[in-house]
C-alpha positions as CSV (number, residue, x, y, z in Angstrom):
1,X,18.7,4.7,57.3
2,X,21.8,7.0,57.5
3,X,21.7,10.7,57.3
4,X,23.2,11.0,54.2
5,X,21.7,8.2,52.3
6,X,18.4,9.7,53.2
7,X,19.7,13.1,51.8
8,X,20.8,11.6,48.6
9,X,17.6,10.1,48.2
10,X,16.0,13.4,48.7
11,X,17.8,15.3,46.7
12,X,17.1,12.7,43.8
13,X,13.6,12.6,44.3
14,X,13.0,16.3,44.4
15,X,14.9,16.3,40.6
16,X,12.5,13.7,39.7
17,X,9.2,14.9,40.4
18,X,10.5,18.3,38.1
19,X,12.1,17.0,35.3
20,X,9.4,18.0,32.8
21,X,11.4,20.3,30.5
22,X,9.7,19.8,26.8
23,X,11.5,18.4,24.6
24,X,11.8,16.0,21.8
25,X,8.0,14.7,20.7
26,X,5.2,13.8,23.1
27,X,4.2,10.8,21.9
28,X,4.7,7.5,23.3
29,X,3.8,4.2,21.5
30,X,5.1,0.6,22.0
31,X,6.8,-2.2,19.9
32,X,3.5,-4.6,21.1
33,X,1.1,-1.5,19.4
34,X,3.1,-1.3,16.6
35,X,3.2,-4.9,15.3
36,X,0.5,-5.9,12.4
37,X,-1.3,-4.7,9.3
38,X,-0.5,-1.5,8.4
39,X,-2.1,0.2,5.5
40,X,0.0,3.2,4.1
41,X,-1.0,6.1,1.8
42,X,1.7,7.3,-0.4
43,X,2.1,10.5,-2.4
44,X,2.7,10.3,-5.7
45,X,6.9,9.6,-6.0
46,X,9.1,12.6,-7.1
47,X,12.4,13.2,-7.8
48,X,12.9,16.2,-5.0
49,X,12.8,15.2,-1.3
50,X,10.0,17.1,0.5
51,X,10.0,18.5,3.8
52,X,6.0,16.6,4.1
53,X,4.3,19.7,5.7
54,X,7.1,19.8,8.8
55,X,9.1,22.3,10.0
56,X,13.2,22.8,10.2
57,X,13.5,21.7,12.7
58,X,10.4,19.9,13.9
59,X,8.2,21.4,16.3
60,X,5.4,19.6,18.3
61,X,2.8,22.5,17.7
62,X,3.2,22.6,13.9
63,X,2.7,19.0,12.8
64,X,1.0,18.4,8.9
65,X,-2.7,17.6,9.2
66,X,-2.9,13.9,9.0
67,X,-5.5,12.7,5.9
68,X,-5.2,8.7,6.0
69,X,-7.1,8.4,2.4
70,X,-4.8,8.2,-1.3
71,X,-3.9,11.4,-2.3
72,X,-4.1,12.2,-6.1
73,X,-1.9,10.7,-8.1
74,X,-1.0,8.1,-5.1
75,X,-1.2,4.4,-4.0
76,X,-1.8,2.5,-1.8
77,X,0.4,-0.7,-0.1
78,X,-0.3,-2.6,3.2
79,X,2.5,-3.9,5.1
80,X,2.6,-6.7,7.8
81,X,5.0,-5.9,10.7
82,X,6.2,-9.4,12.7
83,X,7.2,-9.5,16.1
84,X,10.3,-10.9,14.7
85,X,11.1,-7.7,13.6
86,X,10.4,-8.8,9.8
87,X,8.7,-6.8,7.3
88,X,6.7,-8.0,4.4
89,X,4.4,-6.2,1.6
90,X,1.1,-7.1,0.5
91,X,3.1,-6.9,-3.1
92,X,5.6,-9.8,-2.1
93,X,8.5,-7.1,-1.0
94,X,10.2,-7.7,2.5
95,X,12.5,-6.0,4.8
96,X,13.4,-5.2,8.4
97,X,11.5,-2.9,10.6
98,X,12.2,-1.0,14.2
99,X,10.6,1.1,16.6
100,X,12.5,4.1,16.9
101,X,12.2,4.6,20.6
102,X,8.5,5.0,21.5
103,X,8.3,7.6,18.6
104,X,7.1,6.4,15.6
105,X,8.8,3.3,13.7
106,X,11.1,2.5,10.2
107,X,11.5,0.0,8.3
108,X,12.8,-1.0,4.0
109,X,11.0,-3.1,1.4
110,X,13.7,-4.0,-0.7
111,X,15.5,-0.8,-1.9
112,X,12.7,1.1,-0.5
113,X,12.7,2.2,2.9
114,X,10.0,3.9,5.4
115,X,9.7,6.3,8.2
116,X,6.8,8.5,10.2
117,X,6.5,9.4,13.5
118,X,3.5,8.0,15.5
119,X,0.0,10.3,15.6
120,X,-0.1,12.7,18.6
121,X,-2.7,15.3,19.0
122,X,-3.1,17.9,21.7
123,X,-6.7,17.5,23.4
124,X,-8.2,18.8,26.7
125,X,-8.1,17.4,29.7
126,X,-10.6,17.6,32.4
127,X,-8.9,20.3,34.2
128,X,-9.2,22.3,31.2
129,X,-5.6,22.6,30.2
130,X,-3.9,20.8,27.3
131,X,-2.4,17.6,27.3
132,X,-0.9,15.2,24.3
133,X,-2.7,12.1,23.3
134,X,-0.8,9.3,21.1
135,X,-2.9,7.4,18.8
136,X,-1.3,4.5,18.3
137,X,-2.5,2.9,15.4
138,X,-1.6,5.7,12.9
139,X,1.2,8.2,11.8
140,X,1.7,11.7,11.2
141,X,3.3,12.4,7.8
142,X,6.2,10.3,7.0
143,X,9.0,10.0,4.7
144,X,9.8,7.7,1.8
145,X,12.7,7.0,-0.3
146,X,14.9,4.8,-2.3
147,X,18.5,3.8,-1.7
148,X,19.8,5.1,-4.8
149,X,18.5,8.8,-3.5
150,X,16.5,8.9,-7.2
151,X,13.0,9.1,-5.6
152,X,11.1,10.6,-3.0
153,X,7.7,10.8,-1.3
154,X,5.6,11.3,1.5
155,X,3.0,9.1,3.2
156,X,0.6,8.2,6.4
157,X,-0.3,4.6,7.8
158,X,-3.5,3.4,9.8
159,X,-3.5,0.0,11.4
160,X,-5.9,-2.6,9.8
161,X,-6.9,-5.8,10.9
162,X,-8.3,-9.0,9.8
163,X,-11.7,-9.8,10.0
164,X,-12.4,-13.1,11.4
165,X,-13.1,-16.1,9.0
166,X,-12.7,-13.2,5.9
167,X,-10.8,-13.8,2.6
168,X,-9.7,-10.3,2.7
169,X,-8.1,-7.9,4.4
170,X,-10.0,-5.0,5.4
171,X,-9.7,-1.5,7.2
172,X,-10.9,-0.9,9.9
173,X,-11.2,1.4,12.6
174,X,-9.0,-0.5,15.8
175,X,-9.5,0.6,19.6
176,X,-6.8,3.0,19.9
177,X,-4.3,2.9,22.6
178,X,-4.0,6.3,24.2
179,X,-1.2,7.7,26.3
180,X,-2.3,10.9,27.9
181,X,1.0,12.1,28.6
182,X,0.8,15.0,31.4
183,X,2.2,18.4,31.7
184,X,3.3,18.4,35.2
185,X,4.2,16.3,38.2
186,X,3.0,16.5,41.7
187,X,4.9,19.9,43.8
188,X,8.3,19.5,45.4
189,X,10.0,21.5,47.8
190,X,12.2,22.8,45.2
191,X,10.5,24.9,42.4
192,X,11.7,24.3,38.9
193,X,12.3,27.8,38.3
194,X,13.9,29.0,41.3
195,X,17.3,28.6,41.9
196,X,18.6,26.1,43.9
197,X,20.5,27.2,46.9
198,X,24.6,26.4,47.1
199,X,23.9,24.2,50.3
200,X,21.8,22.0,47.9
201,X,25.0,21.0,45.8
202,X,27.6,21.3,48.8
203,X,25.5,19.0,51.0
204,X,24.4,16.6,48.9
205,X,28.1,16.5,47.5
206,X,28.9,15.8,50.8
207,X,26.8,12.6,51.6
208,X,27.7,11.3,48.2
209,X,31.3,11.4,49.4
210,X,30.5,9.5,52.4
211,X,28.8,6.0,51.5
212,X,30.7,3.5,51.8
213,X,32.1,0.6,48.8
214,X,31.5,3.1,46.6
215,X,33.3,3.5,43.4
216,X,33.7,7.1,42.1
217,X,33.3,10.5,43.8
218,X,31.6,13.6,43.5
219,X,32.5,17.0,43.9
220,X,30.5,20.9,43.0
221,X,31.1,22.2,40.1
222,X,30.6,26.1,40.2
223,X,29.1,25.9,36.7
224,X,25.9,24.3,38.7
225,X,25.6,27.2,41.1
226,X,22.5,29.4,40.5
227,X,20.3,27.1,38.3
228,X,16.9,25.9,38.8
229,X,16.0,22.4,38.3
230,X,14.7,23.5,35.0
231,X,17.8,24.5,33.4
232,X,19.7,21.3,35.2
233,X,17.1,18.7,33.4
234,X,17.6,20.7,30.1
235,X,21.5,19.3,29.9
236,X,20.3,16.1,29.6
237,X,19.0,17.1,26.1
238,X,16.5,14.0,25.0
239,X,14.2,14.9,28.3
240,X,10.6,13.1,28.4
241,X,7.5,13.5,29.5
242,X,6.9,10.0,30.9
243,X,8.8,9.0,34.8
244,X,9.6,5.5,35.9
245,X,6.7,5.0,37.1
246,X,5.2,5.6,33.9
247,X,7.6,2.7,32.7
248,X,5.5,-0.1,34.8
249,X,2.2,0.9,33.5
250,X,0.2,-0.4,30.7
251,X,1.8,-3.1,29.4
252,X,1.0,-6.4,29.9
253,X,3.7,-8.7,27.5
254,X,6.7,-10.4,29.3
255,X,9.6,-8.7,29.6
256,X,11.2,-11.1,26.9
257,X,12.1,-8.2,24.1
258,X,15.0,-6.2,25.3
259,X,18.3,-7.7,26.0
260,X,17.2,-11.2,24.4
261,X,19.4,-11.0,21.5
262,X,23.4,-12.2,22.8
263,X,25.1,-12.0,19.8
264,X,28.4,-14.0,18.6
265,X,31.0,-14.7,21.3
266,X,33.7,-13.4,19.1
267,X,36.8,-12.5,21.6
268,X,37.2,-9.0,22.1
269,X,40.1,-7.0,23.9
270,X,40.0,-6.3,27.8
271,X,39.9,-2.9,26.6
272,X,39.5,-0.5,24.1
273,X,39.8,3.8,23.6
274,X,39.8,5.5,20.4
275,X,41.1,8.3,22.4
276,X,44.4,6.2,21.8
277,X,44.1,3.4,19.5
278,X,47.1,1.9,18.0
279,X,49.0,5.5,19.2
280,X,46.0,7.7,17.4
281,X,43.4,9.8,19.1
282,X,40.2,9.9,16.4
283,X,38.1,11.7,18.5
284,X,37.5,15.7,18.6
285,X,38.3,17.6,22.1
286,X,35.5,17.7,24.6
287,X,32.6,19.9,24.1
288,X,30.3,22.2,26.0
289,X,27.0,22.2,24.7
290,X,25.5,25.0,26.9
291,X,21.9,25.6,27.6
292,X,20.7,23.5,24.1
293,X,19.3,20.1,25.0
294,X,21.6,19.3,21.8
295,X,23.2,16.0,23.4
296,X,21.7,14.1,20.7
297,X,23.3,15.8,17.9
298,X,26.3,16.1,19.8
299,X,26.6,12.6,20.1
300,X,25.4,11.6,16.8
301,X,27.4,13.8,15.3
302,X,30.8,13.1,17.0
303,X,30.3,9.2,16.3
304,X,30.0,9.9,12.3
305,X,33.0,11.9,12.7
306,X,35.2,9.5,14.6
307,X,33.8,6.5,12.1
308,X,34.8,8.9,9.0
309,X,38.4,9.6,10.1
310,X,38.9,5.9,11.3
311,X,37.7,4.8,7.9
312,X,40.1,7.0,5.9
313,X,43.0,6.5,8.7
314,X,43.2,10.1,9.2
315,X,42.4,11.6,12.8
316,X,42.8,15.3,11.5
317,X,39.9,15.3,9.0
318,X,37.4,17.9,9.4
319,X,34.7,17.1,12.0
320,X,31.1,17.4,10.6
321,X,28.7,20.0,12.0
322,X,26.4,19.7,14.6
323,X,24.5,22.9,13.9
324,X,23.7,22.0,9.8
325,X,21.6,19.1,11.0
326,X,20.2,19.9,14.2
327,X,18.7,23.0,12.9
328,X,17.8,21.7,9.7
329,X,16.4,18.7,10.0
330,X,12.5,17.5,10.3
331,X,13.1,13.8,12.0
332,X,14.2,16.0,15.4
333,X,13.6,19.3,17.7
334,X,16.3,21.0,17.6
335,X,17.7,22.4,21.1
336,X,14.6,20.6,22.5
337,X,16.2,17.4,22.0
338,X,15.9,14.4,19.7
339,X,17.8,11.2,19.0
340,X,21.4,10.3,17.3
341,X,20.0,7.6,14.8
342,X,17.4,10.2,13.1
343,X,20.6,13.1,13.2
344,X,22.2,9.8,11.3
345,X,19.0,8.9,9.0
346,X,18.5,12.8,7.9
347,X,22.9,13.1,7.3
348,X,21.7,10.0,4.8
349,X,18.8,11.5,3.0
350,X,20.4,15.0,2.5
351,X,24.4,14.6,3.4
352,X,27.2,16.0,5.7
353,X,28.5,19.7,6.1
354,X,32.3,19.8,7.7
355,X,32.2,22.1,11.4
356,X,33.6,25.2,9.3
357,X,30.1,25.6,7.3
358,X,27.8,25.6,10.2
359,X,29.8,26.1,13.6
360,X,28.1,24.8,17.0
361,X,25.8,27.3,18.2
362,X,22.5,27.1,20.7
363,X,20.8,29.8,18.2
364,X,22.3,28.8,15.2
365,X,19.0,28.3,12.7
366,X,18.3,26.9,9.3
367,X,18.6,30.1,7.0
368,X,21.8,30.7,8.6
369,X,23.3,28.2,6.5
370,X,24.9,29.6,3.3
371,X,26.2,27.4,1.2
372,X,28.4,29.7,-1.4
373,X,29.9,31.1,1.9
374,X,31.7,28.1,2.8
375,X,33.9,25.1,1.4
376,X,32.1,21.6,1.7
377,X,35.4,20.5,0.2
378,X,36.8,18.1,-2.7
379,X,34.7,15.3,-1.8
380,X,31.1,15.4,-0.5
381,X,30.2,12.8,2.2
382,X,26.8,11.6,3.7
383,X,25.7,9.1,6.3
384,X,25.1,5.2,5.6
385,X,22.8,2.3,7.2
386,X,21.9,4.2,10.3
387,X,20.9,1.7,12.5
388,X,20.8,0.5,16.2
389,X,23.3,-1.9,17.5
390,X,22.1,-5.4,17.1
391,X,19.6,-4.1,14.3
392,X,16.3,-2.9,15.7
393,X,15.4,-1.3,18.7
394,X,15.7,-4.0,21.5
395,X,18.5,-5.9,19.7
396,X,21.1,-4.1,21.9
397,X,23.3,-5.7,24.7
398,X,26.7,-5.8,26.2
399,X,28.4,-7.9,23.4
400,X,26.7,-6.3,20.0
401,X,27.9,-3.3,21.6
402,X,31.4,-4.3,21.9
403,X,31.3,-5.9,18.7
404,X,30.0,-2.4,16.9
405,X,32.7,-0.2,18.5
406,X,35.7,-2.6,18.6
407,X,34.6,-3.1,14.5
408,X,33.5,0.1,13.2
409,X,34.0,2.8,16.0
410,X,32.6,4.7,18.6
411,X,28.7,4.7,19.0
412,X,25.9,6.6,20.9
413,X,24.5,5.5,24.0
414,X,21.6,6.7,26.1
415,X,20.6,6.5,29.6
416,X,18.2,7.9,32.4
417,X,20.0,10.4,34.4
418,X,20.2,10.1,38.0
419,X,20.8,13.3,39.9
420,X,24.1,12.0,41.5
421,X,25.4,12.2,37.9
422,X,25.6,16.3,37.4
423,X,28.3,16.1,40.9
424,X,30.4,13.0,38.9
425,X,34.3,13.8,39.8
426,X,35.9,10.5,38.7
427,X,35.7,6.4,38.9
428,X,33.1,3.9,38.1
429,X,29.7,5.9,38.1
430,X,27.1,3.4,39.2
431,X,23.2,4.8,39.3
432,X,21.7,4.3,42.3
433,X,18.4,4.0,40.9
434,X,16.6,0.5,38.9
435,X,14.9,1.6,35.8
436,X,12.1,-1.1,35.2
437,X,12.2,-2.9,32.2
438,X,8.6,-3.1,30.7
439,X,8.9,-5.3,27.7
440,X,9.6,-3.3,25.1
441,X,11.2,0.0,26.2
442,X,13.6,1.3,28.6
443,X,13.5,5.1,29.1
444,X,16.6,7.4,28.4
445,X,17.3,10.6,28.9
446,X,20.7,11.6,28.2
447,X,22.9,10.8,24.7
448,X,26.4,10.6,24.8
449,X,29.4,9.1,22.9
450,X,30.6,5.4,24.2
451,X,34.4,5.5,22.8
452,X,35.3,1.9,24.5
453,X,35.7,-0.5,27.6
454,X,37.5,-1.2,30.7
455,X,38.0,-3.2,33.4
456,X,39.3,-0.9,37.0
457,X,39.7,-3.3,40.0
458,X,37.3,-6.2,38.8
459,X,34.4,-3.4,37.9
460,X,33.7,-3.7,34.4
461,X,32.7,-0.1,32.4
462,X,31.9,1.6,29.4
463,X,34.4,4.9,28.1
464,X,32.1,7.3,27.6
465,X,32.8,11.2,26.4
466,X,30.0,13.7,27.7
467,X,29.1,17.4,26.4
468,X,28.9,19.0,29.3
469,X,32.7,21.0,29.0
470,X,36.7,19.6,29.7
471,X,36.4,21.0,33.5
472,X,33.3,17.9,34.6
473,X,34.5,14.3,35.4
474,X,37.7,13.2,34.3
475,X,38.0,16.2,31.8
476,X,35.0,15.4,30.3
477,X,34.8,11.7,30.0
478,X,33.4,9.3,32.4
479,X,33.0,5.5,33.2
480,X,30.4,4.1,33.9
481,X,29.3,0.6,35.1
482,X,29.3,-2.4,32.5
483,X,26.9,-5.3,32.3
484,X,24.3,-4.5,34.0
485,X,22.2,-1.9,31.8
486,X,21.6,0.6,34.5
487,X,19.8,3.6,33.5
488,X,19.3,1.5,30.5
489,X,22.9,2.3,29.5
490,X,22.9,-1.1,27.2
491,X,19.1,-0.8,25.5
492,X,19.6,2.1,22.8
493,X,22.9,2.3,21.1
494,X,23.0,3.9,17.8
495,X,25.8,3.7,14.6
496,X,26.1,4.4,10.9
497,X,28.6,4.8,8.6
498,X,30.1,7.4,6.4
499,X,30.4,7.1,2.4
500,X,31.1,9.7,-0.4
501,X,28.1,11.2,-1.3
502,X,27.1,10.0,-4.9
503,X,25.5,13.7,-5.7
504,X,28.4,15.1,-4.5
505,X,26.2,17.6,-2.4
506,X,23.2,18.4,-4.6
507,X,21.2,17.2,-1.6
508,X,22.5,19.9,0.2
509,X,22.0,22.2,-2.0
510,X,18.3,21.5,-3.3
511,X,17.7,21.7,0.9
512,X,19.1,24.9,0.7
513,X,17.6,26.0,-2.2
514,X,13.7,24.9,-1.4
515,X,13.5,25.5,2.8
């Protein structure tokens, strides 16, 4: 093996073995533990949406205690979840569900729709430190709502089954499927705190620079200079828990979910950029998020923005705030990452603030937010039909993809960062490294904003606009390679729209009013 190519390989493996930053939840639960009967508990229906006992925004240590029995004044429904992605009620209503990553899952019963995070608990291991442990087969406390935004409630769900040769179905307690998710990785050479020595960037730089056939190049970036591995795996914002290697155990299903969905053929351009479509740029200039794992948000936030300003025609409308939602919300974890379609889902159940009211800061938190102290304008907007491309989680590929952005807009995309990625210069990035497909889920680490598709010397690629400042890649933007789904670039893109908001605000202002 060359010199380099063994230095490369080095270098990424070191990064591996200490990317275990906190962020977003630790829970981890699969489509295949999802699907069945479901029994849900729901709160007696109000007209004021509740926080359900969690915090703005989320935090792991601080989730409601979880009581899976009626509360007073509730009911009771049970709810089938198919394979096929189908929901249906005991009471005859039916919908569409999805797993919302390996968090916890969503779905609608007619104008009704659902969501709660899967159960996670914090236990001891046998060292005698602390570990998370996912239970499956229930949820934490979840949300409920109707479509018209009229009523609002809270609720828990525990996994029932059906007793063999019974005319009824029954609850019962299942054999739970535990993920004991751990708090470090075996030792490196490189310490996560330390900081990493200027040779480390200069020579790995170097060898990258070197191979041969390849299609982009790297360079240091001073910016990088001083920083432990810590604060490097923080930029990539939705940071797990869980390795590859993770990723091949424990499930024994074929590998038949992802990517089986094609799509219609419908022709679509050679290329596409809303950085210049049909003469107009809809996007906002590049952004730096800084030491916030905020990608998410930054992502999710800068696709509802594009989408709005595409909709109206009108490139110079105000962008929406990242900061509003991403400290404010409950469905993510603030500068310790989360995920674009529940930044989308919570801009739907409490609306939009433009960039004035709340601008982007790492510190910026939830009672900072004063509403009398800022214009939200002559028209109020919120977010619509968050969604993933295709439909549910799995349902996205190559041509939903171009079909969402060449129809609505840009989307979100996440992947699994390589290391190689942080020295990106320009070209077509290609990750060196497989990530295993395991049925049903593909971990991602990084979200970003897809703006289009290319084609550079027969290499196919996705546009794609990063948050890491104008001064990385090609001033911010990068391509990266199309077709393939590496780094599981192709298995979780998100969208949603942007309407006027019917309350014209009230949401906003009830959140503001009742923290």
């Amino acid at each position: 093996m060359a010199a380099h190519q063994r230095l490369v390989q080095l270098v990424a493996a070191a990064f591996f073995w200490t990317r275990h930053v906190h962020a977003d939840i630790p829970v981890h639960c699969l489509k295949h533990e999802v699907v069945g009967e479901w029994e849900l508990f729901l709160s007696a229906p109000g007209k004021e949406r509740a926080h359900c006992g969690h915090k703005t925004p989320d935090r792991e240590e601080a989730q409601p205690p979880v009581v899976l029995t009626t509360p007073r004044g509730g009911s009771s429904i049970k709810v089938t979840l198919h394979d096929n992605n189908h929901a249906k009620a005991s009471t005859g209503g039916q919908g569409i569900w999805t797993k919302v990553y390996d968090e916890g899952f969503a779905f609608n019963l007619g104008k009704m729709s659902y969501f709660a995070f899967s159960r996670f608990d914090k236990v001891a291991s046998l060292t005698g430190k602390s570990d998370w442990q996912s239970t499956c087969t229930e949820t934490i406390q979840g949300w409920y709502s109707d479509e018209d935004r009229t009523t609002y409630g809270c609720y828990t769900a525990r996994k029932v089954v059906v007793a063999k040769n019974a005319t009824v179905l029954v609850a019962a307690k299942v054999n739970d499927h535990h993920h004991n998710i751990p708090t470090k990785h075996s030792p490196s050479s490189y310490t996560k705190n330390v900081p990493l020595p200027d040779s480390y960037h200069k020579n790995a730089v170097l060898a990258l620079n070197q191979r041969q056939g390849a299609t982009w190049t790297a360079k240091v970036y001073p910016r990088w200079l001083g920083k432990s591995m810590r604060e490097l795996a923080l930029l990539q914002g939705i940071e797990r828990r869980w390795t590859r290697s993770d990723a091949r155990k424990g499930v024994h299903q074929p590998s038949v979910y992802l990517q089986n969905l094609r799509g219609n053929s419908t022709a679509m351009p050679a290329d596409l950029d809303w950085r210049s479509k049909d003469g107009l740029n809809f996007l906002e200039p590049v952004m730096d998020q800084g030491s916030c794992g905020s990608c998410y948000a930054v992502a999710g936030m800068r696709m509802l923005t594009a989408r709005h300003r595409i909709s109206q025609k009108d490139p110079t409308m105000e962008p929406f705030s990242v900061s509003y939602p991403m400290a404010c919300s409950e469905y993510n974890q603030g500068c310790k990452g989360g995920y674009g379609i529940l930044i989308a889902k919570w801009s739907m159940d409490v609306g939009l603030v433009p960039e004035s009211c709340a601008p982007y800061t790492a510190d910026f938190t939830c009672d900072q937010f004063a509403l009398d102290k800022c214009s939200m304008g002559a028209k109020k907007w919120r977010a619509a039909n968050p969604r993933y491309v295709g439909g549910f989680y799995g349902a996205t590929n190559e041509e939903t993809m171009k079909k969402e952005l060449f129809t609505y807009g840009p989307v979100t995309a996440g992947f699994a960062v390589s290391q190689d990625f942080m020295w990106y210069e320009k070209g077509v990035y290609s990750s060196g490294h497989d990530i295993p497909q395991n049925g049903d889920w593909f971990k991602v680490d990084h979200g970003v904003l897809m703006i289009g598709w290319g084609e550079e010397s027969g290499v196919k690629y996705w546009s794609l606009q990063n948050s890491w400042g104008p001064t990385w890649g090609e001033e911010g933007y990068f391509r990266f390679k199309r077709g393939e789904n590496l780094g599981g670039m192709e298995s979780i893109c998100e969208a949603a729209d942007v309407v006027e908001d019917e309350k014209q605000g009230a949401m906003v202002a009830s959140f503001v009013a009742n923290p």
